[in-house]
C-alpha positions in Angstrom: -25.1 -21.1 -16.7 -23.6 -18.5 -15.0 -23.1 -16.0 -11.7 -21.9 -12.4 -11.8 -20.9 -10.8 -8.9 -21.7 -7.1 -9.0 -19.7 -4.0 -7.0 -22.8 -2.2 -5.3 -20.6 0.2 -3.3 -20.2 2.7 -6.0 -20.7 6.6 -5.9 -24.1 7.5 -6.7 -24.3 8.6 -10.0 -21.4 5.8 -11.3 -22.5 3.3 -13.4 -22.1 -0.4 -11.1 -21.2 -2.8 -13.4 -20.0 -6.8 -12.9 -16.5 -7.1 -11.5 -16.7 -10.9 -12.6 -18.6 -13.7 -14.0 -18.0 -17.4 -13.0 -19.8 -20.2 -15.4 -21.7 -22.2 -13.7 -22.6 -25.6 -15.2 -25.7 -27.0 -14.1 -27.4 -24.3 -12.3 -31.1 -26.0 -13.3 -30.2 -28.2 -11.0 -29.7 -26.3 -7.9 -32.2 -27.3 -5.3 -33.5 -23.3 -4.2 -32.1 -20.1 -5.9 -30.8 -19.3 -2.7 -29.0 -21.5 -1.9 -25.6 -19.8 -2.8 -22.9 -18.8 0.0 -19.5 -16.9 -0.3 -17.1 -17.5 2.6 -16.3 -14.6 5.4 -13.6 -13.7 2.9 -15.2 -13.5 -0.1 -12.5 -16.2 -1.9 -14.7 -19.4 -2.0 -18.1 -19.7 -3.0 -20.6 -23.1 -2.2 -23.4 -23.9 -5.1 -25.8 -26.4 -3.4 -27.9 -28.8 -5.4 -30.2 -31.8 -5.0 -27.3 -33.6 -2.9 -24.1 -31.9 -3.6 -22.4 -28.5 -2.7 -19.5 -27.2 -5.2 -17.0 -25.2 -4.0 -15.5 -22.3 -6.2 -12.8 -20.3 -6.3 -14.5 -16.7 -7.1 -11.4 -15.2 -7.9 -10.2 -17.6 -10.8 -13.9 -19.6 -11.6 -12.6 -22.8 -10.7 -14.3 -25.8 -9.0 -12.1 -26.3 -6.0 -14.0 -29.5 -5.3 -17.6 -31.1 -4.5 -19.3 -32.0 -1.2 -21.8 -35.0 -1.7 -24.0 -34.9 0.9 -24.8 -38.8 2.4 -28.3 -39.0 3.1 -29.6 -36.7 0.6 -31.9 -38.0 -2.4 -33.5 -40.5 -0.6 -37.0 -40.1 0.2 -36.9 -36.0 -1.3 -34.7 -35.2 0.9 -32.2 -32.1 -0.5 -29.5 -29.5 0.5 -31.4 -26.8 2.0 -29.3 -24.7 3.5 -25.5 -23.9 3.7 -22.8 -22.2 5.7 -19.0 -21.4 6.0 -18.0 -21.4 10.1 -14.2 -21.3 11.1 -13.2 -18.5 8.9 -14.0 -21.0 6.0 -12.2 -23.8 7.1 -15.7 -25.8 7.8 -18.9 -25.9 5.8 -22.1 -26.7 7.3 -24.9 -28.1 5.0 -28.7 -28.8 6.0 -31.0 -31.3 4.6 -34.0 -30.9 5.6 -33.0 -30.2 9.6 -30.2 -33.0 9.1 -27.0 -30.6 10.3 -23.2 -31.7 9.0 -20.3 -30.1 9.0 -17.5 -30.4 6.8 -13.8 -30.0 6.8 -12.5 -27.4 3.9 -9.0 -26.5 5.4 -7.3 -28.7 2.6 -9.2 -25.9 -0.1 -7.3 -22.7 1.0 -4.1 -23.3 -0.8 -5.9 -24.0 -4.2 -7.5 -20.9 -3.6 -6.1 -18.3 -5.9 -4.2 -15.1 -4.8 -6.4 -11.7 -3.6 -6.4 -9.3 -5.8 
């Protein structure tokens, strides 16, 4: 039910702790554990289950919006693999060797401001 995102590039010695939790809803239902990607910039993070891929905004926890894969549920298929390309602006999804890519420039002004 949720993700937290750790800072691992502490001193030795210094306790790491989480720098932020998102809530998740519905993370039974992702189709592999690792099936989780943050974009080149660290703002935007894709979720894949059975046939959809959320988008979040890690800074804030929001759902920026969903991907619903066409194809997928039919026959077992499922999302089994994702990928940000074009410095975020495009997501590619796998189902089961079935490549698409998907236009996300319309996201990065609902993403919220670096810290």
């Amino acid at each position: 039910d949720h993700l937290e995102i750790w800072d691992l590039t502490r001193e030795p010695g210094e306790a790491s702790a989480a720098v932020h939790v998102m809530l998740l809803p519905n993370l039974e239902f992702l189709s592999d554990p690792g099936v989780l990607e943050f974009s080149e910039d660290g703002r935007m993070l894709a979720v894949a289950s059975f046939k959809n891929v959320s988008l979040w905004d890690v800074r804030s926890g929001s759902l920026l919006g969903v991907v619903v894969v066409t194809g997928v549920g039919t026959s077992g298929l499922r999302v089994t693999g994702i990928a940000f390309t074009d410095a975020g602006h495009t997501l590619r999804t796998d189902y089961e060797g079935h490549v698409r890519e998907w236009d996300l420039s319309g996201l990065a002004s609902r993403l919220s401001a670096s810290r």
